[in-house]
C-alpha positions as a Python dict, from the first residue, in 0.01 Angstrom:
ca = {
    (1, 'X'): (0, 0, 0),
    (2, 'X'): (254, -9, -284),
    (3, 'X'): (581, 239, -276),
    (4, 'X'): (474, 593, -406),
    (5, 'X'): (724, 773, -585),
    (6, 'X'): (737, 1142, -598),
    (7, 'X'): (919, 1456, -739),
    (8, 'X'): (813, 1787, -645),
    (9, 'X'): (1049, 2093, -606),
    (10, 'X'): (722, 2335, -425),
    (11, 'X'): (618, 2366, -85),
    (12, 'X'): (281, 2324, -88),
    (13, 'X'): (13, 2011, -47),
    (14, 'X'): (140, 1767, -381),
    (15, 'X'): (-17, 1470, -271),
    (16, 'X'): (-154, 1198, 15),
    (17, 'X'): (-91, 875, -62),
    (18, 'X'): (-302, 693, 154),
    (19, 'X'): (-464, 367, 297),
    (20, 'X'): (-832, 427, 355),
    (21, 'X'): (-1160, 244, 492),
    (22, 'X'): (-1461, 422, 482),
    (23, 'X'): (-1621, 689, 247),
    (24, 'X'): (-1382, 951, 89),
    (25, 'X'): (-1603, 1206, -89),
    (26, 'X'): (-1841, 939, -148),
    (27, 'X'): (-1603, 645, -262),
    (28, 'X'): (-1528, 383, -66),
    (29, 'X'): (-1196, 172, -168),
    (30, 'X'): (-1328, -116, 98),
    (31, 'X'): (-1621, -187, -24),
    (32, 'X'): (-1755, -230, 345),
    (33, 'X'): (-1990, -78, 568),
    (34, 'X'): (-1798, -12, 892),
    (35, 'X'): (-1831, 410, 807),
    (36, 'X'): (-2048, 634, 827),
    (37, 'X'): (-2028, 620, 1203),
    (38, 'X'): (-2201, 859, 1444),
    (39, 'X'): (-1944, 951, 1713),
    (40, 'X'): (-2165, 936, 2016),
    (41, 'X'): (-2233, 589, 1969),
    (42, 'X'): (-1871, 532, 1986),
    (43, 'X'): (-1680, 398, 2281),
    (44, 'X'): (-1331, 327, 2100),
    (45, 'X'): (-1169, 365, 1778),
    (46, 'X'): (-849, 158, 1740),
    (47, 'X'): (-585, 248, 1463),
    (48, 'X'): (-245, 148, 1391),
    (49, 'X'): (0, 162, 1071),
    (50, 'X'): (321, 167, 1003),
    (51, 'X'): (537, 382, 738),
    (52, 'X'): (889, 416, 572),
    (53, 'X'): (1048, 628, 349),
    (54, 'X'): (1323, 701, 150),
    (55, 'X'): (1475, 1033, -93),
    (56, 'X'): (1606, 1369, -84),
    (57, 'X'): (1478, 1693, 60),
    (58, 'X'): (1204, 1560, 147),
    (59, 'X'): (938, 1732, 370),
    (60, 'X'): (588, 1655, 494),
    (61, 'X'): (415, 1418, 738),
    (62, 'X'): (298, 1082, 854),
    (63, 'X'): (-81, 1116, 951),
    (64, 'X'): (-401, 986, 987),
    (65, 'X'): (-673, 1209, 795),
    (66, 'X'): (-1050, 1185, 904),
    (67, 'X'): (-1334, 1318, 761),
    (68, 'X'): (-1696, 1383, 915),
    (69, 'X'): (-2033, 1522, 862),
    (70, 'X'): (-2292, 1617, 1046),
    (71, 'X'): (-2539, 1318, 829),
    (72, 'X'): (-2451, 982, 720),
    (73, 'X'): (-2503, 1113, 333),
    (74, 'X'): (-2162, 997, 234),
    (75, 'X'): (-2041, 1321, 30),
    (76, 'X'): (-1818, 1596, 115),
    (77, 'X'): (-1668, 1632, 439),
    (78, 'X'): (-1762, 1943, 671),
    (79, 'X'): (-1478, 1878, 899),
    (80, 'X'): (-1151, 1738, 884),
    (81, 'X'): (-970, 1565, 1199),
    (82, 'X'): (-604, 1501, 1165),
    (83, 'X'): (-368, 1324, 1400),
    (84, 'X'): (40, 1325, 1276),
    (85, 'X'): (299, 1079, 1344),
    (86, 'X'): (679, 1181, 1216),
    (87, 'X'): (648, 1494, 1036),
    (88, 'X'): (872, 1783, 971),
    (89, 'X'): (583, 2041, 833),
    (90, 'X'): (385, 2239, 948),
    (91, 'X'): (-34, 2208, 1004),
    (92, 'X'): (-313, 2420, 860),
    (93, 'X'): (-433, 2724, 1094),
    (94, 'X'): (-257, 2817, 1445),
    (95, 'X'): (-172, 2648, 1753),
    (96, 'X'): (-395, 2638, 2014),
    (97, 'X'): (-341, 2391, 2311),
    (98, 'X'): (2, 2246, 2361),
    (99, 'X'): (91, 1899, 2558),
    (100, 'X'): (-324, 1841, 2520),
    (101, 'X'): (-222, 1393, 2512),
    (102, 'X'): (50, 1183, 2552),
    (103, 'X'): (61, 843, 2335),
    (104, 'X'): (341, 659, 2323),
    (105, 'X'): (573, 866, 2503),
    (106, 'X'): (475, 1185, 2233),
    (107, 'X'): (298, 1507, 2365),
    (108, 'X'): (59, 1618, 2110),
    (109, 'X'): (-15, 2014, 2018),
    (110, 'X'): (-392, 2137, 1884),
    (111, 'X'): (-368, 2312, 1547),
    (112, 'X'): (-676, 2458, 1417),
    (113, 'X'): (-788, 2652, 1096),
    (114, 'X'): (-968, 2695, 783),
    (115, 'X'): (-902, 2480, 491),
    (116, 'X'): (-997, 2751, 277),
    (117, 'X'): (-978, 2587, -74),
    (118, 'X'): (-1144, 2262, 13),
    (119, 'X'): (-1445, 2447, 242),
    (120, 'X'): (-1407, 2317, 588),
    (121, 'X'): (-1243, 2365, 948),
    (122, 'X'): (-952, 2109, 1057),
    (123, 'X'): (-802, 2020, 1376),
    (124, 'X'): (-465, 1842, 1366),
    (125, 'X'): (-274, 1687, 1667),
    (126, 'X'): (49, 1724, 1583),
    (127, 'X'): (341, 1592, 1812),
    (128, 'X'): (461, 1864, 2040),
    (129, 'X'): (858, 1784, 1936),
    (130, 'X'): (953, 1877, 1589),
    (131, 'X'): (1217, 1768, 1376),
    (132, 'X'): (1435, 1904, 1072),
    (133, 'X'): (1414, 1604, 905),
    (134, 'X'): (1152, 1352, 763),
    (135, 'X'): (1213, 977, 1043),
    (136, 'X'): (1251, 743, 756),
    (137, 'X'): (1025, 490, 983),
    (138, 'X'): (794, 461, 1234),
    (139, 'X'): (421, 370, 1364),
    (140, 'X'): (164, 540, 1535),
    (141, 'X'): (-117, 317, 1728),
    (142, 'X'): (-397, 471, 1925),
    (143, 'X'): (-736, 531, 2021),
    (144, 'X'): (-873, 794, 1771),
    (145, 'X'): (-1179, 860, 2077),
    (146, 'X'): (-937, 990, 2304),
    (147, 'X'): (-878, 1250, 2009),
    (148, 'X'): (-1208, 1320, 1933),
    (149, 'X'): (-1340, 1364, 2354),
    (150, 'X'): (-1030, 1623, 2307),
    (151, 'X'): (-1241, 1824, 2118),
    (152, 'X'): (-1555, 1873, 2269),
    (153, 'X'): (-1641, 2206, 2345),
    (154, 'X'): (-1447, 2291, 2024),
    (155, 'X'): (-1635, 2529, 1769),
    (156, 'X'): (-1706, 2302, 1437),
    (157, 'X'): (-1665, 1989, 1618),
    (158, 'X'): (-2027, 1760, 1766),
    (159, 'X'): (-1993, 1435, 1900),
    (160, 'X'): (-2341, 1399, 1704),
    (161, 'X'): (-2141, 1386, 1340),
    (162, 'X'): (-2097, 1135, 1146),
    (163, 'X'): (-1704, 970, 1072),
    (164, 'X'): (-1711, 907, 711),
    (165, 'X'): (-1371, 768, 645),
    (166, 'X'): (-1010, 673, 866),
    (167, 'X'): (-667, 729, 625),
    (168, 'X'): (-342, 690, 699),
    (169, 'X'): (-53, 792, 484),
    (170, 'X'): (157, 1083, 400),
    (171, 'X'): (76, 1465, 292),
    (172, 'X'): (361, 1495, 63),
    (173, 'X'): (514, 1858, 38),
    (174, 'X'): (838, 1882, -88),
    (175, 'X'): (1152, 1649, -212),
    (176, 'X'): (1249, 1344, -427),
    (177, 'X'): (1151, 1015, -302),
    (178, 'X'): (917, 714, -232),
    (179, 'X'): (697, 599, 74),
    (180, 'X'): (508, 305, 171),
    (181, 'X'): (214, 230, 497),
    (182, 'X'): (353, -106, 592),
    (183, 'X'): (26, -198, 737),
    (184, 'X'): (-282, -41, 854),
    (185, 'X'): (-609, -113, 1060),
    (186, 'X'): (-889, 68, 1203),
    (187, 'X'): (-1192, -67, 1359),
    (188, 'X'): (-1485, 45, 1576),
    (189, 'X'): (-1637, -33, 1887),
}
């Protein structure tokens, strides 16, 4: 992905600039077939990618976004699955498991809630230590299925949907700057 530059003095959702493979509200920037996949039929999800950044004031976070259904139509998600890297912001809904998985040496928290203007539930893992300000680097690789078995039982959540699409980038929020995914990958197995 190229450096994004931003400017935004709000704090609210400006932006995601993102790498993605799969089908985001029916487009896919890959042009392959490796989504829609039905969970179930799943037995491991590897992702990795990188990011930097650079600016002022800048708040937000590093995260993978994914988006399911429960059918392979290839439209609008139902749910939303998030899991955060560096971040100083704060997730949609309420926290409600803390310490739930430890990947690379980072306890992870369960947020959940209503993404109210877009029309669907989310759960976001979001690393159990926070801090005031935005890492300037860092990389997140793990096994999205070890996310996704962490939610079963969960209202909203079947291991019958369908994953439309893995992203990885950054929810911008707030501040002056630019950021870049150095590299990322996802496959499925």
């Amino acid at each position: 992905m190229r450096p994004a530059s931003f400017d935004f003095a709000t704090n609210s959702l400006s932006g995601y600039p993102a790498s993605a493979r799969g089908w985001h509200y029916g487009w896919n920037p890959t042009d392959d077939n490796l989504f829609p996949k039905k969970l179930s039929e799943l037995n491991s999800l590897p992702c990795a990618f990188s990011y930097n950044c650079g600016g002022e004031d800048m708040r937000g976070d590093f995260a993978y976004d994914l988006f399911l259904r429960h059918d392979d139509k290839k439209a609008a998600p139902q749910l939303e699955v998030m899991v955060w890297a560096g971040n100083n912001s704060t997730p949609i809904g309420e926290m409600i498991s803390t310490n739930i998985i430890k990947v690379e040496d980072v306890s992870f928290e369960l947020w959940a809630g209503t993404n109210a203007p877009a029309g669907y539930y989310v759960y976001s893992f979001m690393p159990h230590e926070r801090t005031a300000k935005l890492p300037t680097e860092g990389s997140l690789n793990v096994d999205m299925m070890d996310f996704f078995r962490l939610l079963e039982g969960q209202p909203y959540f079947s291991k019958d949907m369908y994953l439309d699409v893995v992203e990885a980038g950054f929810e911008v929020v707030r501040g002056k700057g630019w950021v870049t995914c150095g590299w990322f990958s996802c496959e499925a197995d």
